[in-house]
C-alpha positions as a Markdown table, in Angstrom:
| # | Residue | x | y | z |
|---|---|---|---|---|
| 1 | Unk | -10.3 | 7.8 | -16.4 |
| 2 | Unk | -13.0 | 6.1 | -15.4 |
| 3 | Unk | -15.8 | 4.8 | -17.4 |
| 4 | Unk | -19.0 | 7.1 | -16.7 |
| 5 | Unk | -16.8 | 10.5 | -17.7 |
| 6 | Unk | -16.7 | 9.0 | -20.9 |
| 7 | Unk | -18.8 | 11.0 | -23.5 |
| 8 | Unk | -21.0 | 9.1 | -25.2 |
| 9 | Unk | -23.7 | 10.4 | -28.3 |
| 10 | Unk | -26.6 | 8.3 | -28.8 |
| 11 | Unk | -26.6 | 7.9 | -32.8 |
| 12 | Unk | -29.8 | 6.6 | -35.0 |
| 13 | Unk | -32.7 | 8.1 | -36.9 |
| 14 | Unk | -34.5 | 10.6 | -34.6 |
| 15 | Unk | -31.7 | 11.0 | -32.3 |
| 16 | Unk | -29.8 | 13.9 | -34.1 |
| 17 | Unk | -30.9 | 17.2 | -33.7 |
| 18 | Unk | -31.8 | 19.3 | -37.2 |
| 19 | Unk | -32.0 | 17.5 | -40.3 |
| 20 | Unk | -31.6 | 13.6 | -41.1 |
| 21 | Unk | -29.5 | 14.5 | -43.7 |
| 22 | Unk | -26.6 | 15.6 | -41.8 |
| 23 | Unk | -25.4 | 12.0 | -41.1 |
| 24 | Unk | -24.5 | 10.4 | -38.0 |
| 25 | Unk | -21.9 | 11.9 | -35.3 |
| 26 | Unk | -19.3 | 9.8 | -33.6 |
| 27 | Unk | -17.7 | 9.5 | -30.6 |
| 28 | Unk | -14.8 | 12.7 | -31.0 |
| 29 | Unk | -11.5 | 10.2 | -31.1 |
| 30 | Unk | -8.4 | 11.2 | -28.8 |
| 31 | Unk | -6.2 | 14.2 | -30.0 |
| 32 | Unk | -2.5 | 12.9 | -28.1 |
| 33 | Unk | -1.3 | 9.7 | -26.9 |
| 34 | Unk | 0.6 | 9.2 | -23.6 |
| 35 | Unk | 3.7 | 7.5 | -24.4 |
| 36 | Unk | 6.3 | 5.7 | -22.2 |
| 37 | Unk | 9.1 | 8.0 | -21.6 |
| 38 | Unk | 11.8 | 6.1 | -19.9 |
| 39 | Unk | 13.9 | 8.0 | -17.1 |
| 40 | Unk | 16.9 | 9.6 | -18.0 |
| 41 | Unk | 20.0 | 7.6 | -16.1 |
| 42 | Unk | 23.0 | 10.1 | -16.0 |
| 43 | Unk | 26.2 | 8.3 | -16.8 |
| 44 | Unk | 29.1 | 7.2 | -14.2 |
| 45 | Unk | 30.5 | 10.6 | -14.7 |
| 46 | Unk | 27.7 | 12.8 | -13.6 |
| 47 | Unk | 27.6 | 10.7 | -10.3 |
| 48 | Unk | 30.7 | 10.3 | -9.5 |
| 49 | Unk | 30.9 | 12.8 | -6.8 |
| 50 | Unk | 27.9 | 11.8 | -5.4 |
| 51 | Unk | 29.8 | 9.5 | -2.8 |
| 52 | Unk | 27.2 | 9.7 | -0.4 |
| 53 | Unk | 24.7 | 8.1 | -2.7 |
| 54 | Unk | 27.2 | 5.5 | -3.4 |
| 55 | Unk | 27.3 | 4.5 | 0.5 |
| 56 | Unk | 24.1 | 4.4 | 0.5 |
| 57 | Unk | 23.5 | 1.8 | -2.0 |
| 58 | Unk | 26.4 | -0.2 | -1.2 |
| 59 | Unk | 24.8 | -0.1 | 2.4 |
| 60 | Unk | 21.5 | -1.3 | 0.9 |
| 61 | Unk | 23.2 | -4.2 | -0.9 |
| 62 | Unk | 25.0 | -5.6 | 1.7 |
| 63 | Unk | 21.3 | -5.6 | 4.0 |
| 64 | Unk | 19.6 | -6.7 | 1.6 |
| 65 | Unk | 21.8 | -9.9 | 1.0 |
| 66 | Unk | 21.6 | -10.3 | 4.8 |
| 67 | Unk | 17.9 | -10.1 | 5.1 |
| 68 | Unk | 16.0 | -12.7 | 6.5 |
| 69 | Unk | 11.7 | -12.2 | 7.0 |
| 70 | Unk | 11.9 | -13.1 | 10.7 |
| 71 | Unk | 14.7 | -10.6 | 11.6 |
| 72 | Unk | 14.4 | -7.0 | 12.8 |
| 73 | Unk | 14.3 | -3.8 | 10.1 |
| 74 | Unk | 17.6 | -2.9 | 8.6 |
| 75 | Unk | 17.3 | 0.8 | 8.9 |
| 76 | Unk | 19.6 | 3.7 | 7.7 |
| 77 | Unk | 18.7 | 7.1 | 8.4 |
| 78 | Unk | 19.4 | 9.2 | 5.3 |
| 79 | Unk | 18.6 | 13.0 | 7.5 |
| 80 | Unk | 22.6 | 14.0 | 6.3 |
| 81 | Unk | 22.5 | 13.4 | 2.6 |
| 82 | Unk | 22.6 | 16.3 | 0.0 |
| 83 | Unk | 19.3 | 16.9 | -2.2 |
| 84 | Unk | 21.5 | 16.0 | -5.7 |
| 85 | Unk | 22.2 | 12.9 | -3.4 |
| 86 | Unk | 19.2 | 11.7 | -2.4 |
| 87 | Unk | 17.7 | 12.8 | -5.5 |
| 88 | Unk | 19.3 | 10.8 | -7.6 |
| 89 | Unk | 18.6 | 7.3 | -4.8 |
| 90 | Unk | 15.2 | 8.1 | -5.2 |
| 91 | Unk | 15.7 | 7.9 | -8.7 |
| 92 | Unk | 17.3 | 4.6 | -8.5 |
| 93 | Unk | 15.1 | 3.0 | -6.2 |
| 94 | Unk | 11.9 | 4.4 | -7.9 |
| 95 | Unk | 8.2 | 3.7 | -6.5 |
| 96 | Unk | 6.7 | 0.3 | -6.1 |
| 97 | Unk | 2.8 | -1.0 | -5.5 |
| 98 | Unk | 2.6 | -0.6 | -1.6 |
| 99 | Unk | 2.1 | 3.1 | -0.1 |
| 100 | Unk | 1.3 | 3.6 | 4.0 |
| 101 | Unk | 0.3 | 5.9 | 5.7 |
| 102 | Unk | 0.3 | 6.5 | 9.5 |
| 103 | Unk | -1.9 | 8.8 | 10.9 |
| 104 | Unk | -0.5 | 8.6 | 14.7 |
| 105 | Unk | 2.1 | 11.0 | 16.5 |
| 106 | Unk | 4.1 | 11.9 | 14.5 |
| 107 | Unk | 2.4 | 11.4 | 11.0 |
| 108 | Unk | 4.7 | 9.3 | 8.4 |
| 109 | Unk | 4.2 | 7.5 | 4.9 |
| 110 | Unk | 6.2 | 4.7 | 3.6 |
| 111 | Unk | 6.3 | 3.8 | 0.4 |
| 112 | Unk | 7.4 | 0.6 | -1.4 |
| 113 | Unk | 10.4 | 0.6 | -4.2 |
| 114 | Unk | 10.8 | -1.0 | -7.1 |
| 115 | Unk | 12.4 | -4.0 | -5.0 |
| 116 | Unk | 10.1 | -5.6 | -2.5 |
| 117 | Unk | 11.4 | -5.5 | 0.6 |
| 118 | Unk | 12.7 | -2.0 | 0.4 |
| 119 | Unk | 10.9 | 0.7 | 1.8 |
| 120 | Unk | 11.6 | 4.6 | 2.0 |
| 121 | Unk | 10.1 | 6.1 | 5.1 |
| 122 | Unk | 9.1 | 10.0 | 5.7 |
| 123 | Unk | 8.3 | 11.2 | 9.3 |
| 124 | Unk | 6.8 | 14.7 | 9.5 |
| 125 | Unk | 6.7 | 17.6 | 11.7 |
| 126 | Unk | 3.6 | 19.4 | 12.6 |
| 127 | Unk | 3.9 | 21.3 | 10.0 |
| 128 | Unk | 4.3 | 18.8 | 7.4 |
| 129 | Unk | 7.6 | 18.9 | 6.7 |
| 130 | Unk | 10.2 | 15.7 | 6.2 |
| 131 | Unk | 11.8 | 15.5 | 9.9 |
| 132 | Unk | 13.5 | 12.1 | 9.5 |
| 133 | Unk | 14.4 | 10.4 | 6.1 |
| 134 | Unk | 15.2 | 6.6 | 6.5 |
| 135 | Unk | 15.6 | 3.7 | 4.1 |
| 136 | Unk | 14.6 | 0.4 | 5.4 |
| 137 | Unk | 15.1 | -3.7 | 4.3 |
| 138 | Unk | 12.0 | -5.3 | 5.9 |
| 139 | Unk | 9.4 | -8.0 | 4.9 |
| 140 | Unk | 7.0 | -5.5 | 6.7 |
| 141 | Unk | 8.7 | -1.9 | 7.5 |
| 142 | Unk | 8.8 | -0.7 | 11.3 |
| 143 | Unk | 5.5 | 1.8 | 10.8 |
| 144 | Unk | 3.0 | -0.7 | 10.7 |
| 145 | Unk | 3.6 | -2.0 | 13.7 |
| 146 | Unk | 4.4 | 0.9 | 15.9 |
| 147 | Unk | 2.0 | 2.1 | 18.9 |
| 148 | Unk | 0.1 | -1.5 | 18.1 |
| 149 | Unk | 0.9 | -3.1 | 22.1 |
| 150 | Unk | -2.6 | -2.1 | 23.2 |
| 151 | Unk | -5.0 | -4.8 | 22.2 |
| 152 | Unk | -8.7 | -3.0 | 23.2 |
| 153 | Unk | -11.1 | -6.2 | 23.3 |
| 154 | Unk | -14.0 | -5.8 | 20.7 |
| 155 | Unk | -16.8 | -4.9 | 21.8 |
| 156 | Unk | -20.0 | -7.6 | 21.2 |
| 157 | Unk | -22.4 | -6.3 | 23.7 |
| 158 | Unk | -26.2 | -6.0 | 22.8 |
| 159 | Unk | -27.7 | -2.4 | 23.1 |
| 160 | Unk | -30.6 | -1.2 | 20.9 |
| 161 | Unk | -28.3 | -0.7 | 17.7 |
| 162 | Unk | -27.7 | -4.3 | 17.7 |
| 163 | Unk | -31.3 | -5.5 | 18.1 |
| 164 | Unk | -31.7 | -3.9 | 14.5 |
| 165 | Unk | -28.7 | -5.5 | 13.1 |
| 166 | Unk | -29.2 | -9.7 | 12.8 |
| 167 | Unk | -26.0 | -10.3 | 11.2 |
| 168 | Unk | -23.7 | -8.0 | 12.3 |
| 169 | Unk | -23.2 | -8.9 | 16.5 |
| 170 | Unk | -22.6 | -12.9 | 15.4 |
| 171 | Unk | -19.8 | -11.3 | 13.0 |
| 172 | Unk | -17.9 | -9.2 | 16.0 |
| 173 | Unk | -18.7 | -12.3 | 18.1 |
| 174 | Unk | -16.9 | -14.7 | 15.9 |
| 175 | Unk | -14.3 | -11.8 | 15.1 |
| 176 | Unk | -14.0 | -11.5 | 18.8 |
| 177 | Unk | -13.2 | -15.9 | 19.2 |
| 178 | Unk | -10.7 | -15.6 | 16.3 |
| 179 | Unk | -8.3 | -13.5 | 18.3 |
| 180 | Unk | -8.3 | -14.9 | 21.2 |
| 181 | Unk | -7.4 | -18.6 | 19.4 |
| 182 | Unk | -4.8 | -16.2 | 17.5 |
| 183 | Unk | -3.4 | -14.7 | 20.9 |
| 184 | Unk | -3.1 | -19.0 | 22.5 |
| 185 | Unk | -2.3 | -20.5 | 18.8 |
| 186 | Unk | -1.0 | -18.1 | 16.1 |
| 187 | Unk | -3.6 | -19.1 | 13.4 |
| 188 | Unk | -4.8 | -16.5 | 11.4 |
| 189 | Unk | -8.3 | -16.2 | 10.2 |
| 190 | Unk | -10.1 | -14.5 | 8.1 |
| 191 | Unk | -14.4 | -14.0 | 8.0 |
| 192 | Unk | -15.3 | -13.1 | 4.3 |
| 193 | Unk | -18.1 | -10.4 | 4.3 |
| 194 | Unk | -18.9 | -10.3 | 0.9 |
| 195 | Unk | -21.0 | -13.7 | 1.1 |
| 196 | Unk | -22.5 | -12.9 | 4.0 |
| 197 | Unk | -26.1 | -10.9 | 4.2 |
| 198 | Unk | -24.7 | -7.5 | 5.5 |
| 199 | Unk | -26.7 | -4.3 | 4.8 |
| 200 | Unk | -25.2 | -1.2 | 4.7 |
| 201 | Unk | -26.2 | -0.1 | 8.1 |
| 202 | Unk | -24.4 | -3.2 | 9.6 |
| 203 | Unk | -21.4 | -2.6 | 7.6 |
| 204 | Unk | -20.6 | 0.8 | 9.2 |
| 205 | Unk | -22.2 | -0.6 | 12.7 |
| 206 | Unk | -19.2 | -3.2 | 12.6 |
| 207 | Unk | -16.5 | -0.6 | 11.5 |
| 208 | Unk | -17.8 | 1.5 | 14.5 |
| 209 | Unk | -17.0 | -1.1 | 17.1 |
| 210 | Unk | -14.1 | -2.0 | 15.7 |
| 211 | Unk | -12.8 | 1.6 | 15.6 |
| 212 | Unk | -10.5 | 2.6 | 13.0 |
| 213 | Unk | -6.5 | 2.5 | 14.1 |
| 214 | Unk | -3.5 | 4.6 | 12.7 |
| 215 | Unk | -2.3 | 2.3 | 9.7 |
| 216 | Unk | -4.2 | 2.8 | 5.9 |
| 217 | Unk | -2.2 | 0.7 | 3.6 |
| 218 | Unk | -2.6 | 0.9 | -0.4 |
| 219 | Unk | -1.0 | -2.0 | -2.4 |
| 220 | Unk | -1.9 | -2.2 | -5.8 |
| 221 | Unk | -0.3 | -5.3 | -7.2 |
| 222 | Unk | -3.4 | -7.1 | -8.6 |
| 223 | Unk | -6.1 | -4.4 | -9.3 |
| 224 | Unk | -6.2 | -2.2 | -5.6 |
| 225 | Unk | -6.0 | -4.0 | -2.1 |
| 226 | Unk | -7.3 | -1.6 | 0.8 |
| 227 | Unk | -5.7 | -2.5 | 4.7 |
| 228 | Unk | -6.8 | -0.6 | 7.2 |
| 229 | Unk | -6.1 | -1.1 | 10.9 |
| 230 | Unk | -8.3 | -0.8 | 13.7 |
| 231 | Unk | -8.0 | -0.6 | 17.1 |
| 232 | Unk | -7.0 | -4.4 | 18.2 |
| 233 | Unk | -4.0 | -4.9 | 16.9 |
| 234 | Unk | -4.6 | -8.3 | 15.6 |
| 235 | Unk | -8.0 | -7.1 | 13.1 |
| 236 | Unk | -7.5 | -5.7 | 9.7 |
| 237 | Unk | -10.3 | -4.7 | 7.4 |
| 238 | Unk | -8.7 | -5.8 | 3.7 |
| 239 | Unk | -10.8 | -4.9 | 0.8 |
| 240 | Unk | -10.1 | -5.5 | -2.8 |
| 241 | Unk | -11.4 | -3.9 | -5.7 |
| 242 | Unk | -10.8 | -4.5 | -9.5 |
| 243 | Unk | -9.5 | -2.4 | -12.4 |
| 244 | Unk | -13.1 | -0.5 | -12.9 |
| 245 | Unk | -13.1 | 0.2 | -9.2 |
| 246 | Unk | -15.8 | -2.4 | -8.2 |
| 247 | Unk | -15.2 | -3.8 | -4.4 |
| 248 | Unk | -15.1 | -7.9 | -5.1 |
| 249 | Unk | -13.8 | -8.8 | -1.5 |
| 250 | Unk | -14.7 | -7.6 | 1.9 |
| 251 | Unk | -12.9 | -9.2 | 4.7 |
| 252 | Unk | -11.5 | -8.9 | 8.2 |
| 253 | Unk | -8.5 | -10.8 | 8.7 |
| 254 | Unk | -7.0 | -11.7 | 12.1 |
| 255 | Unk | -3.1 | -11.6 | 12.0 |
| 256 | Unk | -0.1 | -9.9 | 12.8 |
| 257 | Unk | -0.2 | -8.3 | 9.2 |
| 258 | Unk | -2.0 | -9.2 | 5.9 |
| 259 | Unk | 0.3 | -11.3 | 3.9 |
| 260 | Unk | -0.5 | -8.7 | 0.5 |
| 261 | Unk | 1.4 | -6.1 | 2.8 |
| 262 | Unk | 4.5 | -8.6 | 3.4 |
| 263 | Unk | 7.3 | -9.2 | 1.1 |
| 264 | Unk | 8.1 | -12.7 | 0.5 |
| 265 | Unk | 11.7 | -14.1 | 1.2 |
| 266 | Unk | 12.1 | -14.9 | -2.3 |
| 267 | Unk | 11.3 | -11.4 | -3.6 |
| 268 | Unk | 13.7 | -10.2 | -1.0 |
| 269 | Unk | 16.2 | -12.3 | -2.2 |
| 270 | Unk | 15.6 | -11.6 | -6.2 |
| 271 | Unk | 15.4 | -8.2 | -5.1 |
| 272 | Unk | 19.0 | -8.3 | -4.2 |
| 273 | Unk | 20.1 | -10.0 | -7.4 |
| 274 | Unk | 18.1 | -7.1 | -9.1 |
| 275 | Unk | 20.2 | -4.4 | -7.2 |
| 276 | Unk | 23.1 | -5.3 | -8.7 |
| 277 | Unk | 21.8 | -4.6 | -12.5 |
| 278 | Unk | 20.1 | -1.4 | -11.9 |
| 279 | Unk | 23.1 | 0.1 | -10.3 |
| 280 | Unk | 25.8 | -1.0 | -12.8 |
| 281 | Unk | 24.8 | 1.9 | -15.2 |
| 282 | Unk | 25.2 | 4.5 | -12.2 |
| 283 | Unk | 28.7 | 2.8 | -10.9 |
| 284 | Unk | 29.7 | 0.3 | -13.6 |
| 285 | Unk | 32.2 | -2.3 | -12.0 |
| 286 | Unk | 35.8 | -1.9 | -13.6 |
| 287 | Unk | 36.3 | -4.2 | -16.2 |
């Protein structure tokens, strides 16, 4: 909830309505309380016949093991499974803090488990149904960068527009100098826009020449972290906002991909230590 849906009922002398003798009103206190309900994990004879399932993770753990951030994707597609089957892996491999969403051809969303580094992607039809199910081990998963080989140059000319906006043209210009150093050296950058002096107005006349590309990425780790591609493949617009909502950085980074999308070797690697435990009570290990 956020803070300004709260009701709140101004109390003193002159503020209530009929006599003064009725005494102060309060703020009405809650009626429930959410509780943690924890999920319901069947026991290792409910999933026995679920073989499929079991492939599936024993496929998982032996990629995961493997995986190493500069290799390709480890990708299975999981279009044959059974709902009870892919039910219950979803179940297993829960939701994590990173969602994506790719608003290309053909439209998909990935979102992050509970282990870093392993990703569930959904590609849909044109009619919005699940065409292709896969389950991917990758640092980064395949989405973000596909249909990213075009690299459009930004576009810093002057036209009238830009007479009225001081600050924003030396931005794109020194947006513009970043990637090409990052194209001949591989350093990433990064120009900070919330110290600069940016109105409004420049604000949206920099997203407009930058163009707006098919990757929105939501991570919410620390607070809420906004990525959003545009349309060179090197620029990301990263904003982060805290737990009331309020933006408290605004930046462009230059890079292949934000490191708050990328999973860390060492989360990969706890991540398949971690495997191990949360499958034992599905398919406990023969004693």
């Amino acid at each position: 909830m956020d803070i300004a849906d709260i009701p709140v009922r101004v109390v003193g002398p002159g503020t209530q309505p009929g006599s003064e003798d009725e005494g102060p009103s309060y703020i009405d206190m809650p009626h429930e309380m959410q509780q943690y309900d924890a999920p319901i994990i069947p026991g290792p004879d409910e999933v026995q016949h679920l073989a499929v399932a079991s492939e599936a993770m024993a496929w998982l753990t032996e990629a995961l093991a493997a995986y190493q951030t500069d290799q390709p994707p480890q990708i299975a597609n999981l279009n044959h499974i059974d709902d009870e089957s892919r039910k219950l892996i979803n179940q297993i491999l829960g939701e994590g803090e990173v969602s994506i969403t790719y608003n290309g051809i053909p439209r998909a969303h990935v979102q992050e488990s509970v282990l870093a580094g392993v990703w569930r992607t959904l590609y849909f039809d044109d009619d919005g149904k699940v065409a292709i199910d896969l389950l991917e081990v990758a640092d980064v998963p395949h989405i973000v960068f596909a249909d990213r080989d075009h690299e459009p140059s930004i576009d810093i000319s002057e036209n009238a527009d830009a007479e009225n906006m001081p600050n924003a043209l030396p931005v794109l210009v020194e947006l513009d100098d970043h990637c090409r150093n990052f194209e001949l050296n591989g350093n990433a950058q990064s120009i900070n826009l919330t110290l600069m002096p940016l109105s409004q107005a420049e604000l949206e006349f920099i997203d407009e020449r930058l163009g707006r590309g098919p990757v929105d990425i939501l991570s919410r780790a620390y607070g809420k972290c906004q990525v959003i591609s545009t349309h060179n493949r090197h620029v990301w617009w990263v904003r982060y906002y805290n737990a009331m909502g309020t933006l408290i950085l605004n930046s462009l980074e230059v890079t292949n991909v934000p490191m708050v999308v990328a999973a860390a070797s060492e989360d990969i690697s706890d991540s398949a230590n971690r495997l191990e435990e949360i499958l034992l009570p599905y398919w406990p290990k023969p004693a």
